[in-house]
C-alpha positions in Angstrom: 31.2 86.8 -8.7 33.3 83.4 -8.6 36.4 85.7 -8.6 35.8 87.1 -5.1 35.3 83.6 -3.4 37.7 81.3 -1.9 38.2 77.7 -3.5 35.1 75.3 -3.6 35.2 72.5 -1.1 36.1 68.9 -2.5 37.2 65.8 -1.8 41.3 65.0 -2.8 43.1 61.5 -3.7 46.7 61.4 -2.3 47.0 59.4 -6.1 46.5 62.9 -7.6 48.0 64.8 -5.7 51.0 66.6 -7.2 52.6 69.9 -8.0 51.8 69.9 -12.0 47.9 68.9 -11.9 45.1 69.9 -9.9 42.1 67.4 -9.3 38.9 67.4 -6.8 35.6 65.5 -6.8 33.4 68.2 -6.1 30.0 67.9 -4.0 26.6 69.8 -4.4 28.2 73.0 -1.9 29.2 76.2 -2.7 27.1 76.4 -5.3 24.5 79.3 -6.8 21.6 76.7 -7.5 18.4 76.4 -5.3 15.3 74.1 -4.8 16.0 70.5 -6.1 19.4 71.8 -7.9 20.8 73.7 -4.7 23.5 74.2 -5.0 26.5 73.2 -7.0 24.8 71.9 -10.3 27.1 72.1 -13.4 24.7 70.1 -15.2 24.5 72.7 -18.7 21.9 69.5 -19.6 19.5 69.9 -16.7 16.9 72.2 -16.3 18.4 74.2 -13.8 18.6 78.4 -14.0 21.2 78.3 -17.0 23.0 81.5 -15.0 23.5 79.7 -12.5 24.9 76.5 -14.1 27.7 79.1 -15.5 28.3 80.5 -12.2 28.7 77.2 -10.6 31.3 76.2 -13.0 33.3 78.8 -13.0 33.6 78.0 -9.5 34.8 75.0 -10.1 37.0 76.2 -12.8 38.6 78.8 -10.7 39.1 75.8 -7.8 41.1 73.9 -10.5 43.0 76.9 -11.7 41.7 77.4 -15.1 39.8 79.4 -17.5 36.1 78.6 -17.1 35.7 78.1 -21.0 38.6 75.1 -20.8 36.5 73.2 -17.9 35.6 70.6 -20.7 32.8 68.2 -20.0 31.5 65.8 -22.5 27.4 65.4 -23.3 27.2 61.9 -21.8 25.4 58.6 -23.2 26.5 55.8 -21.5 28.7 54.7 -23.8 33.0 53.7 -24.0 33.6 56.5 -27.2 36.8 58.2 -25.5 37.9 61.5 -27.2 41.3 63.4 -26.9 41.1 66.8 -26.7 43.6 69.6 -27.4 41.3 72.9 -26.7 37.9 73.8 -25.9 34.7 73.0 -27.3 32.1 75.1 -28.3 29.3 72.0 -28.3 29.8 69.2 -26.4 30.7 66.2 -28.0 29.0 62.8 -27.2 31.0 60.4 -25.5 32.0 59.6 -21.6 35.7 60.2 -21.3 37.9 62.9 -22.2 42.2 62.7 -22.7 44.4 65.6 -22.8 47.9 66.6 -22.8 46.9 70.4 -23.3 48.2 72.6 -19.9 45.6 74.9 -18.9 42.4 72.4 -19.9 40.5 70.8 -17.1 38.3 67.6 -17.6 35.5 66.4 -16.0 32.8 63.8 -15.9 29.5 64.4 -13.9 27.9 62.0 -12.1 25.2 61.1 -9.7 24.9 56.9 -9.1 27.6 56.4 -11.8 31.2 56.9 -11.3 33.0 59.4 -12.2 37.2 58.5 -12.6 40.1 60.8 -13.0 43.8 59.8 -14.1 46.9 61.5 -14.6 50.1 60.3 -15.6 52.2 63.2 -14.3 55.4 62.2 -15.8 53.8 62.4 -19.3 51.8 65.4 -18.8 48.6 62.9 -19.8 45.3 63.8 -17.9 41.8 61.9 -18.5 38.0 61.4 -17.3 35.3 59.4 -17.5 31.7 58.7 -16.6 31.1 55.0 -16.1 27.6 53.7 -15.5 27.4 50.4 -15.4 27.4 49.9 -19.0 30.9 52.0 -19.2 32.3 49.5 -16.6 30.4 46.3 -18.3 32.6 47.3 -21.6 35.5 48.7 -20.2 35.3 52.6 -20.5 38.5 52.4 -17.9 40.6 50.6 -20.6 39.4 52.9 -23.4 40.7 56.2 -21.5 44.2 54.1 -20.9 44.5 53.2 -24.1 43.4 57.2 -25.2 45.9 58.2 -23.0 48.6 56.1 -24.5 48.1 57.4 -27.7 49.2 60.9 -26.3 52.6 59.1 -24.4 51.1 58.3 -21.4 52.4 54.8 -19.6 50.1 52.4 -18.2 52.5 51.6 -15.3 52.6 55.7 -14.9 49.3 56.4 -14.4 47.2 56.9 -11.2 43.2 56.4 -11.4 40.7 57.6 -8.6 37.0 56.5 -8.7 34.8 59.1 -7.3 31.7 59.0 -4.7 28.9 56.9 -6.7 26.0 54.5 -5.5 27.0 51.6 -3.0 26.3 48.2 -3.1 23.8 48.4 -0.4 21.7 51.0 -2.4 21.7 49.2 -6.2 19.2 46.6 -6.5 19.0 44.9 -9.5 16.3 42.4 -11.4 17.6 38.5 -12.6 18.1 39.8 -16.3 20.7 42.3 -15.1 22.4 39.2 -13.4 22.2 37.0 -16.1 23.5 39.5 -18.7 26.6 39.8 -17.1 27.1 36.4 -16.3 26.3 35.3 -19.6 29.6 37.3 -20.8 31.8 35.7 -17.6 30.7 33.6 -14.8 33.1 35.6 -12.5 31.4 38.7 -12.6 28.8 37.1 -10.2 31.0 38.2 -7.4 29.8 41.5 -7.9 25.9 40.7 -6.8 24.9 39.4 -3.9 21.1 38.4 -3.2 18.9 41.2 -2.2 15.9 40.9 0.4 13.3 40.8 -2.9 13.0 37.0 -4.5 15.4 37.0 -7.8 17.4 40.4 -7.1 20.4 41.6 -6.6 22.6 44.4 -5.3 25.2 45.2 -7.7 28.7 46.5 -6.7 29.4 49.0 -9.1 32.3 50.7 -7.3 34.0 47.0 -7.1 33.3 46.6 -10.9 34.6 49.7 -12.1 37.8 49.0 -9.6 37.9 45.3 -11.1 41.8 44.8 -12.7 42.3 41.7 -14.0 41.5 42.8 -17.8 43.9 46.2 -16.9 47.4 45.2 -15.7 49.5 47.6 -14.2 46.5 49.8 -13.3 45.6 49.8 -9.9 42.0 52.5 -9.5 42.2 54.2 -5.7 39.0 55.8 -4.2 38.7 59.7 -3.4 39.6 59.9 0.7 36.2 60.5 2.0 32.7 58.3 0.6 29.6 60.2 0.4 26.7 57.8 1.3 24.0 58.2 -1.2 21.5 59.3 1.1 22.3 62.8 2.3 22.6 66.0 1.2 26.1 66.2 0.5 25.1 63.7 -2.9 23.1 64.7 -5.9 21.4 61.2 -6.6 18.2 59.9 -7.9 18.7 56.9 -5.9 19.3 59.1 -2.6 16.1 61.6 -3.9 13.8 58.1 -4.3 10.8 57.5 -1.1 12.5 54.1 0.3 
């Protein structure tokens, strides 16, 4: 069936955007899926129609211009375990990034809330992915997939890294021991929180973490060209799914 349909609708980074890769951030349309997973879910993990996971990603596979069996995703655990890849898998492997310098392999990082962040260096023919929740940015997941990609002759100063749609600032409240753990490791981090309307909260800004550079020189992390608000349609999310 994917064969006969046109390319899925996503959202592109001008950072990513070159002749020798393909990248896109893909939303829940054009999708087989119905009721709570309508209708892009890719999720092989969820308890969706397992058909129609397949279906869904070889759509996205064919959108990306690759084999549906080398759209690699890992089985992710909120964790910084990076693995570099050099064909398919037949079980997913537990960790929240991927590195490549394979042609013909796709990989990808789902995500609802957390981010999801794709890099290239295109001069090295070095791609990579990762899932970062907000333990993945609290421990640097970001540096782990550079350094990964190093490893397979990537530069640092080379490569481009685009954070995906994830949850806002004005949607992530947080309790006081989620403050104090981070500011415990480095009093700066309290940028990232500002008071919330509730007595000892927070909202946390996990985009601006994830983006933060000072512990990654040389690597500056754009956003996609469009940012989904949490609350629509367009967004699988628990946040976006929760009665307000």
């Amino acid at each position: 069936m994917s064969g006969d349909l046109p390319a899925l609708p996503c959202l592109k980074a001008a950072a990513l955007t070159h002749e020798s890769i393909s990248h896109g951030f893909f939303t829940r349309a054009g999708g087989v899926s119905t009721g709570l997973y309508a209708t892009l879910n890719g999720g092989v993990g969820s308890e969706d129609d397992p058909a129609h996971v397949r279906e869904n990603r070889a759509r996205m596979a064919r959108t990306l211009g690759v084999l549906p069996e080398n759209l690699l995703v890992p089985f992710q655990v909120h964790s910084i375990d990076v693995l570099s890849v050099s064909e398919p898998f037949s079980e997913r492997p537990r960790a929240d990034g991927l590195v490549t310098a394979t042609r013909g392999l796709a990989l990808g990082a789902t995500g609802a809330d957390c981010g999801m962040v794709l890099f290239a260096d295109v001069q090295a023919g070095v791609i990579g992915a990762c899932h970062s929740g907000w333990k993945g940015a609290f421990d640097d997941i970001i540096g782990a997939v550079v350094t990964a990609m190093g490893a397979l002759g990537a530069q640092r100063h080379n490569i481009s890294a685009v954070l995906g749609p994830c949850i806002q600032q004005t949607s992530y409240e947080v309790g006081p021991e989620f403050f104090t753990r981070f500011i415990e490791r480095d009093a700066a981090l309290a940028a990232f929180f500002v008071p919330s309307a509730r007595s000892d909260h927070y909202r946390f800004d996990l985009p601006g973490l994830i983006g933060l550079g000072h512990s990654r020189p040389g690597l500056v992390i754009s956003k996609a060209s469009v940012s989904i608000p949490m609350r629509t349609p367009t967004a699988f999310s628990p946040t976006g799914a929760a009665p307000t």
